[in-house]
C-alpha positions as CSV (number, residue, x, y, z in Angstrom):
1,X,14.0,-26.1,12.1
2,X,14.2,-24.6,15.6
3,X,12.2,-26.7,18.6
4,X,12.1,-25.2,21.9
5,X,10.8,-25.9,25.5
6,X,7.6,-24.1,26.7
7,X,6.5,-25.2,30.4
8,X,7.9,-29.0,32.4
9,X,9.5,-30.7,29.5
10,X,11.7,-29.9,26.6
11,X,11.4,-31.0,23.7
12,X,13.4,-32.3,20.6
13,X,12.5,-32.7,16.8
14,X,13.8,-33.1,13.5
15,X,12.9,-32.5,9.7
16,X,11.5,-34.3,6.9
17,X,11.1,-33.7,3.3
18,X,12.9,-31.7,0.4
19,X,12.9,-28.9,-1.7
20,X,9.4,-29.2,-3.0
21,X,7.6,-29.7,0.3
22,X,8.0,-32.4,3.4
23,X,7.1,-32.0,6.9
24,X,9.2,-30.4,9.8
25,X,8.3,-31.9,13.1
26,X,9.4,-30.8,16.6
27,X,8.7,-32.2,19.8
28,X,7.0,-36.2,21.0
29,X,9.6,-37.2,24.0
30,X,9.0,-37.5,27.3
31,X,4.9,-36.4,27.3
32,X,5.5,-33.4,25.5
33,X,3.3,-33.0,21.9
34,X,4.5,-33.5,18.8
35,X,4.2,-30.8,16.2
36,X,4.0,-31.2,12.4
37,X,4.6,-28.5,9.9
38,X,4.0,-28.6,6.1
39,X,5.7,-27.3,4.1
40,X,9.6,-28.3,5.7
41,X,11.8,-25.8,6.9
42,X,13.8,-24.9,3.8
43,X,11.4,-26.0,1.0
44,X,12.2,-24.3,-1.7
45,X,9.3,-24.9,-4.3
46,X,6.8,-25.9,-1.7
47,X,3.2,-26.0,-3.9
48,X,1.0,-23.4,-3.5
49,X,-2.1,-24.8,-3.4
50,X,-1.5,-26.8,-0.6
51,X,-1.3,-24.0,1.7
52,X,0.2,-24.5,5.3
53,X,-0.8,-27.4,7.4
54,X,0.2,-27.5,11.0
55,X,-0.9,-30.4,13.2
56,X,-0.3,-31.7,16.1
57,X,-0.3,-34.9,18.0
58,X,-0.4,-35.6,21.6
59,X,-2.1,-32.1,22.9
60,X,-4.0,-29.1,21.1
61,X,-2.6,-26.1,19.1
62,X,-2.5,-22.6,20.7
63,X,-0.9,-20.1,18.7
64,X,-0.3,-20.9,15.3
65,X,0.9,-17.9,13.4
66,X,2.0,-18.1,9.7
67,X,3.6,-15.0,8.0
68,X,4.2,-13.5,4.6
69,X,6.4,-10.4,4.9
70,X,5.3,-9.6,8.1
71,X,1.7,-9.7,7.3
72,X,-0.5,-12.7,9.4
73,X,-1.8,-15.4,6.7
74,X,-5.2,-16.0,7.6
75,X,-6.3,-19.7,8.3
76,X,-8.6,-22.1,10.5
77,X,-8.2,-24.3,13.4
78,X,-10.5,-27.6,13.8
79,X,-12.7,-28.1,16.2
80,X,-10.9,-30.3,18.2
81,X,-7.7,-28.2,17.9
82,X,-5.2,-30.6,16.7
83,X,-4.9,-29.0,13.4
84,X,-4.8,-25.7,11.8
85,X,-4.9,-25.2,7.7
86,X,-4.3,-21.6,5.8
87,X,-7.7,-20.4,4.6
88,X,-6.2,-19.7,0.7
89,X,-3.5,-20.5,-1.1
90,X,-0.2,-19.7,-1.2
91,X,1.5,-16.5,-3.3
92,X,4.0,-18.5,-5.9
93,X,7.5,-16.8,-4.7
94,X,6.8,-16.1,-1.5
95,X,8.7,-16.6,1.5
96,X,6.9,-17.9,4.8
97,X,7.2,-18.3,8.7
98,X,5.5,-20.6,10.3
99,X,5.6,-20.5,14.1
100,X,3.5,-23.1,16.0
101,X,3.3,-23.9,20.0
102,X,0.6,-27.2,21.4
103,X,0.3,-27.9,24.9
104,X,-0.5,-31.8,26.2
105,X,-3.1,-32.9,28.8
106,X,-0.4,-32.3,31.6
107,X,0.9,-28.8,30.5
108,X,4.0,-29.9,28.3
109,X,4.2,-27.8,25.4
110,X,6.4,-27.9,22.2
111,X,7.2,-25.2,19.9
112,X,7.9,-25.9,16.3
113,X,9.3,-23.5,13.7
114,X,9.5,-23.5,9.6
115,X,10.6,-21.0,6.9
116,X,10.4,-22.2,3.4
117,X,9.5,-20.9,-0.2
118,X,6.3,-21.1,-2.7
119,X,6.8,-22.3,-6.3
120,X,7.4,-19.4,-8.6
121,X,5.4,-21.2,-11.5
122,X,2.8,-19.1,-12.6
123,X,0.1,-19.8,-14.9
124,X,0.0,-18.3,-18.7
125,X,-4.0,-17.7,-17.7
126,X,-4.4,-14.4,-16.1
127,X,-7.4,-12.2,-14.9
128,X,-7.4,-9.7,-17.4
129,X,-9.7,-7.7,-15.6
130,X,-12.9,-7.2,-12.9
131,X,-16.4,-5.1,-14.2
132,X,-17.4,-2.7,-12.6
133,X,-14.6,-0.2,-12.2
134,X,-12.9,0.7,-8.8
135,X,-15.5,2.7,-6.9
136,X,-17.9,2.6,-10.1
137,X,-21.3,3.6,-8.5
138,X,-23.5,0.9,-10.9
139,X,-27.0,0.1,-11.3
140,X,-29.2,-2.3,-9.3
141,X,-28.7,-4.8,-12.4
142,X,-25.1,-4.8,-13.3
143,X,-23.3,-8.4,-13.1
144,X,-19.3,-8.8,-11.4
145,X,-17.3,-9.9,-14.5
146,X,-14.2,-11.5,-13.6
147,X,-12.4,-11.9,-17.2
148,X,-9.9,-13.4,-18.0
149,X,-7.0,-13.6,-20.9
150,X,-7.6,-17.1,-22.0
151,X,-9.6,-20.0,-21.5
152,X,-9.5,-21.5,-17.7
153,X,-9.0,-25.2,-17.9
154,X,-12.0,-26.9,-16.6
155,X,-10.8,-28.7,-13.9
156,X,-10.0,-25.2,-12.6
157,X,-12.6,-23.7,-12.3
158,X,-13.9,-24.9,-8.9
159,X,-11.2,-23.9,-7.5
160,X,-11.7,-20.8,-8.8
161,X,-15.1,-20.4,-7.7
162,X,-14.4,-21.5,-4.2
163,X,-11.2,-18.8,-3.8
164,X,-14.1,-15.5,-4.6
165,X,-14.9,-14.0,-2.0
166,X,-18.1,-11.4,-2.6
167,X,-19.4,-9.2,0.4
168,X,-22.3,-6.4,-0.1
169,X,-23.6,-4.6,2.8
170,X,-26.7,-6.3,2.2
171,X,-26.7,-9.9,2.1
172,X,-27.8,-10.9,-1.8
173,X,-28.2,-14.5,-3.3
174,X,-26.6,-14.7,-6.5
175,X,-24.9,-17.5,-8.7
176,X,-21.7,-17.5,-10.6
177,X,-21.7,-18.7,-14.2
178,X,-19.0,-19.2,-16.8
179,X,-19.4,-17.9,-20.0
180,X,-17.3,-19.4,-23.3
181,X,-15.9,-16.5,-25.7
182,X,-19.0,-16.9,-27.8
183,X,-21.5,-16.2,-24.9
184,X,-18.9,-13.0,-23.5
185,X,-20.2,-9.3,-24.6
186,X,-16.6,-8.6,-25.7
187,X,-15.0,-12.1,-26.2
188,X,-13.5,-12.8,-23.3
189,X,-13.8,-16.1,-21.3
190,X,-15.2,-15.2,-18.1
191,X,-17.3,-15.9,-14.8
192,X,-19.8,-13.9,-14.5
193,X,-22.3,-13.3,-11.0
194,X,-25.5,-12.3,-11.1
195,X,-28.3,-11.6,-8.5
196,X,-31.2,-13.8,-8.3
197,X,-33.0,-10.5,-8.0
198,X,-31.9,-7.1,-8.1
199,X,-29.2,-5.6,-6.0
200,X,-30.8,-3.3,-3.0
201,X,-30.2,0.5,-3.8
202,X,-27.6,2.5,-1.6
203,X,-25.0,-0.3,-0.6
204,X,-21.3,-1.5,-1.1
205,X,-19.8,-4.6,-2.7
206,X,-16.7,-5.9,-2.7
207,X,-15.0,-9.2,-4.4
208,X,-11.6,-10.8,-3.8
209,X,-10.3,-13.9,-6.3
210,X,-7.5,-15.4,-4.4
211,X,-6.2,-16.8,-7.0
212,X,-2.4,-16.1,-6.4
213,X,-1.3,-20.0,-5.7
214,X,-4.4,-21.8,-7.6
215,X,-3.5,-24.9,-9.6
216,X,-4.3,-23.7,-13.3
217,X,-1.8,-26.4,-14.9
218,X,0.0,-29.0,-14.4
219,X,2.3,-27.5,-12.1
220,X,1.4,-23.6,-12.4
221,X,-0.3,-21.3,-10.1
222,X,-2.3,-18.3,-10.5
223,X,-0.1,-15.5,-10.2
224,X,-1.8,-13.0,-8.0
225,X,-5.0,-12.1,-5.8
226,X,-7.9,-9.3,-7.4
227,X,-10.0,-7.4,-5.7
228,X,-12.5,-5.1,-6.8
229,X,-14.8,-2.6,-4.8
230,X,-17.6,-0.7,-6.4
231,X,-21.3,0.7,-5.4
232,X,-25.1,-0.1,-6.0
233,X,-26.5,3.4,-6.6
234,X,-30.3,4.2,-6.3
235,X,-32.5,2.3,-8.6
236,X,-33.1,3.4,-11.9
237,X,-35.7,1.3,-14.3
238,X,-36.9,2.0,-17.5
239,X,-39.9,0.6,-19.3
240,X,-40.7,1.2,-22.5
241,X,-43.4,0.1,-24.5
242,X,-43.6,-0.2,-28.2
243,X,-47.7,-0.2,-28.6
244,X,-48.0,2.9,-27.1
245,X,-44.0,4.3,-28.0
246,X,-43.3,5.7,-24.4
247,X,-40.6,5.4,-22.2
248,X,-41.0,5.6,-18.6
249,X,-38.2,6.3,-16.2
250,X,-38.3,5.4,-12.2
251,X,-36.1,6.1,-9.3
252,X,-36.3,4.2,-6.3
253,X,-40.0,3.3,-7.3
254,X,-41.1,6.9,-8.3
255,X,-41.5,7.8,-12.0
256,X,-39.3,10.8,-12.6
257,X,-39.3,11.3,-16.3
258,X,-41.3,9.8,-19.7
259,X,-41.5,10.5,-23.0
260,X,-42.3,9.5,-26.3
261,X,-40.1,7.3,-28.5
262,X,-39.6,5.4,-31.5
263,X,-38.5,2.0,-31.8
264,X,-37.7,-0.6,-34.6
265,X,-39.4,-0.3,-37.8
266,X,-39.5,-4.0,-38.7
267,X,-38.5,-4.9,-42.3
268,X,-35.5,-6.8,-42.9
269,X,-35.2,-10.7,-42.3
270,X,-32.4,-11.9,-43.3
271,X,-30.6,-15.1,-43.7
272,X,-30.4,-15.8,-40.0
273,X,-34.3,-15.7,-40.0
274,X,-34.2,-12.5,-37.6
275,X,-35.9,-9.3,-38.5
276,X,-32.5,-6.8,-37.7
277,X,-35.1,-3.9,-38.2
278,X,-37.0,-4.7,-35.0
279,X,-36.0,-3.6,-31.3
280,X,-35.7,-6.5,-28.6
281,X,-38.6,-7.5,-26.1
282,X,-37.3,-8.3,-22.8
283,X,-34.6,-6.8,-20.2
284,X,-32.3,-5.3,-20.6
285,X,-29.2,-3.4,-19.0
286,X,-27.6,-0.4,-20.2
287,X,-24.4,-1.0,-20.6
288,X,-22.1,2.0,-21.6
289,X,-22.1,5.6,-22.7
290,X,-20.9,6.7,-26.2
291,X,-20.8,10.6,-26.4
292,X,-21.1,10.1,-30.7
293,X,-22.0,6.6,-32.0
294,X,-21.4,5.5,-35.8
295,X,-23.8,3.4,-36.5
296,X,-24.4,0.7,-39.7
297,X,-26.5,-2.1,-40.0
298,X,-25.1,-5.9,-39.6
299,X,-24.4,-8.2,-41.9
300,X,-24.2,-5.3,-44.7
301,X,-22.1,-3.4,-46.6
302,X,-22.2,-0.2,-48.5
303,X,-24.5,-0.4,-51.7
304,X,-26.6,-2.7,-50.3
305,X,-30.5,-2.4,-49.6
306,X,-30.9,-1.0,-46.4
307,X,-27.2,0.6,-45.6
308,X,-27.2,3.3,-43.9
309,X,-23.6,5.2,-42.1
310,X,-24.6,7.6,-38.9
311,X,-23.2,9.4,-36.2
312,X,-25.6,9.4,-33.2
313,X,-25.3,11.9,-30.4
314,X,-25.6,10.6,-26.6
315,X,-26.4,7.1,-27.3
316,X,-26.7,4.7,-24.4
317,X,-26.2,0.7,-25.1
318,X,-28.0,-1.4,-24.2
319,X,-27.6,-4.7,-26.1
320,X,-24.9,-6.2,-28.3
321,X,-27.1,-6.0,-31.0
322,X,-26.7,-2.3,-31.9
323,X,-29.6,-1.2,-29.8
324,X,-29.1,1.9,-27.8
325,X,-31.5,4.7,-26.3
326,X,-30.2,7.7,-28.3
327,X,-31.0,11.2,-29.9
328,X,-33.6,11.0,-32.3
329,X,-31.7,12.4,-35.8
330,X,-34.7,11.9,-37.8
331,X,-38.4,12.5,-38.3
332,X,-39.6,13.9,-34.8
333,X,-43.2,12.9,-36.1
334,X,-42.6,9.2,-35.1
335,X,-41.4,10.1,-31.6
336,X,-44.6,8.5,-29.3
337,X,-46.6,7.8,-32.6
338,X,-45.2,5.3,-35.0
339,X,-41.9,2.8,-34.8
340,X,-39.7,4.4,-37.8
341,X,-36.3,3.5,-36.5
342,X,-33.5,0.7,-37.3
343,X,-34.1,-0.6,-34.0
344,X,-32.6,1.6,-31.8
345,X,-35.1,3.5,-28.6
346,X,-34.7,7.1,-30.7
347,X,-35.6,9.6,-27.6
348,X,-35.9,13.5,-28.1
349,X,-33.0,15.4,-27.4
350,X,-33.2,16.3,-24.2
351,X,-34.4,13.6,-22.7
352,X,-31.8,11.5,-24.5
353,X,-29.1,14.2,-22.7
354,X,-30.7,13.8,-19.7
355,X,-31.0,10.0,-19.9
356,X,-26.7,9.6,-21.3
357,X,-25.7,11.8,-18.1
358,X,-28.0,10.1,-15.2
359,X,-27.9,6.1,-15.7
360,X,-25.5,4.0,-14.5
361,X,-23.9,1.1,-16.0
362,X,-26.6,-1.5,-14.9
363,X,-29.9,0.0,-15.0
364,X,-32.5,-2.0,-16.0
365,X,-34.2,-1.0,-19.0
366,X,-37.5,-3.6,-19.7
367,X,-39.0,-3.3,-23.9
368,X,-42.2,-5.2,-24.4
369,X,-44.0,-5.2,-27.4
370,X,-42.6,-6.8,-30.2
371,X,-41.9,-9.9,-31.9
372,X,-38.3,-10.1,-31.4
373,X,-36.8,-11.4,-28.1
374,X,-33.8,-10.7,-26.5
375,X,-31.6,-13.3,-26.2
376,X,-29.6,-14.1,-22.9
377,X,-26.3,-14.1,-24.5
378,X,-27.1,-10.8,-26.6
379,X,-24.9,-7.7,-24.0
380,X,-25.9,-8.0,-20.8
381,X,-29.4,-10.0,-21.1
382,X,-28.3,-12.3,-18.6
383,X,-31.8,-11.1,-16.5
384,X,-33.4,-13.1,-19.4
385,X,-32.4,-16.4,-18.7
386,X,-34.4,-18.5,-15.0
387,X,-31.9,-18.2,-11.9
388,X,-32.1,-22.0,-11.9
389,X,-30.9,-22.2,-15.2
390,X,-28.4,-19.7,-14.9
391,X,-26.9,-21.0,-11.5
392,X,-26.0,-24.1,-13.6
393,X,-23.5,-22.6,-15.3
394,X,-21.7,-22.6,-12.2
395,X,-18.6,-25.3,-11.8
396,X,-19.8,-26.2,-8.2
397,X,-23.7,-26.3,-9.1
398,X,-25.4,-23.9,-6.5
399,X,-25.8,-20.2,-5.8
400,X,-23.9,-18.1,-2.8
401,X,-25.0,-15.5,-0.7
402,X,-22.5,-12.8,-0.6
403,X,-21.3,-12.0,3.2
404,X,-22.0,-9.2,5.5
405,X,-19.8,-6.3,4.5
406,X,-19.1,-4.0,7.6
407,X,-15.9,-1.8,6.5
């Protein structure tokens, strides 16, 4: 601990504390503030998601400046300028400088100093990944996935909710929700955002978990901060309806393509009370591209009524279920007449060529028509369950607007 003299009085101070935190104070003789900083000078397992507290007593804070291998750690001052507190948490390892300088009523000032280290104790729960991909230019529909490798404790999870920071260039309200393994496309505990309505067309997106320094377990920390930047593209929608067996394709509001299709035959209930044979009403996204897709029908095996083994050309997903938009292989009779297929959106060649190579990842393809619904936790149907029902899957209760986004 170092305490100097700034302006009519100097000033003297001492330190508090041990290894695992305590307080380094400087200054409180003769009129001059006193200044408080925790972690002490020398910690060497201070916990990291406590952050840096500076405070003083006996004038306000000027410059408070906090440093993590020479890069400024952002925080925030209170109103009345007697303390300031590091806006996130604290990367477990790290090593910090804290320099800190109040001024009294009468123009004494104190300067107080502190160098100390974070807990390395990380957290066996990681973030396995973010969707979309760097720079991925998605669809106005597409949800941020933040997944991770294993089940997040629950008392965690505010925390984690309250370290994300989302920014689009255009404001949008959204909610965060956490999804169990069983509700996950591909298995994998995660938190998941979605819009309240569609993204606007033509903007950027960015989201930052600071999770380096969150308390995961009893006395780990997440390991290290994730941030992800990607694009909304132009908005692409599909309808397709399965009375009449078209598809209709818009861009930004103008239809640019339809054509006729052939959806789910109907046919085959089985134990689970669901007719496998039938395509899925409601909305959905599409969710990624499969130059050749082996296809077979669940719940069956080879032998059995109804097993079928094919290879589909330029199939786009679009449900969990083994629904995609894809190259009609078959009878081209049923394309815009009749529903002949094992549930899939069968499409003519070209326009199924046309249709792999333009969407995004995120486009919002809406069936109507038939008796089967999608379900919310089918893919990506999360557009099928109420906002107000989905924002409660959120730890903290209540949807967020994303911030402005101006670089």
């Amino acid at each position: 601990m170092v305490a100097l003299v700034l302006g009519l009085a100097t000033a003297c101070g001492g330190s508090s504390g041990g290894g695992a935190g305590g307080t380094t104070a400087a200054g409180g003789d003769d009129g001059a503030p006193k200044v408080t900083i925790t972690p002490a000078n020398g910690a060497a397992k201070a916990r990291p998601d406590e952050g840096v507290t500076v405070t003083s007593t006996g004038g306000t804070l000027g410059q408070v400046s906090v440093k993590l291998k020479g890069a400024e750690v952002p925080g925030r001052l209170s109103a009345d300028k007697t303390q300031w507190h590091s806006t996130w948490t604290l990367q477990p390892g790290g090593s910090y400088q804290v320099s800190a300088t109040a001024t009294s009523a009468k123009g004494k000032a104190t300067t107080a100093t502190s160098a100390f280290r974070a807990s390395r104790a990380t957290a066996a729960t990681v973030i396995n990944n973010v969707v979309p991909s760097p720079n991925e230019t998605v669809g106005t529909g597409m949800p941020v996935f933040i997944q991770f490798n294993k089940t997040v404790p629950t008392k965690a999870r505010a925390a984690i909710e309250k370290s994300i920071e989302i920014s689009s260039t255009k404001p949008t309200e959204g909610a965060w929700r956490w999804l169990a393994p069983g509700e996950s496309f591909n298995g994998l505990p995660s938190l998941v955002f979605r819009p309240k309505h569609p993204w606007a067309p033509h903007q950027r997106v960015s989201v930052t978990v600071h999770y380096a320094g969150l308390k995961i377990g009893d006395s780990v920390y997440g390991a290290k901060d994730v941030t992800r930047k990607f694009k909304i593209g132009d908005s692409h929608t599909v309808q397709v309806n399965a009375k009449t067996d078209r598809l209709v394709v818009k861009k930004n509001g103008r239809t640019v393509r339809t054509w006729g299709v052939s959806l789910g035959a109907g046919g085959d209930v089985q134990s689970d009370g669901v007719d496998h044979l039938l395509t899925t009403s409601g909305v959905h996204l599409t969710m990624d591209h499969s130059r050749l897709e082996r296809m077979r029908p669940p719940g069956k095996k080879k032998g059995d009524p109804g097993w079928y083994d094919e290879k589909v050309p330029f199939a786009t997903r679009i449900s969990n279920s083994g629904e995609y938009i894809h190259q009609n292989m078959d009878d081209p009779t049923c394309l815009g007449n009749r529903n002949c297929s094992h549930g899939c959106v069968r499409s003519p060649a070209s326009d199924a060529q046309w249709f792999f190579g333009w969407s995004y990842r995120g486009d919002l393809v809406t069936i109507t028509g038939t008796k089967r619904q999608l379900q919310w936790t089918n893919g990506w149907g999360y557009w099928q369950l109420p906002f107000t029902k989905w924002a409660q899957g959120s730890v903290l209760g209540k949807p967020v607007t994303t911030t402005a986004l101006t670089s």
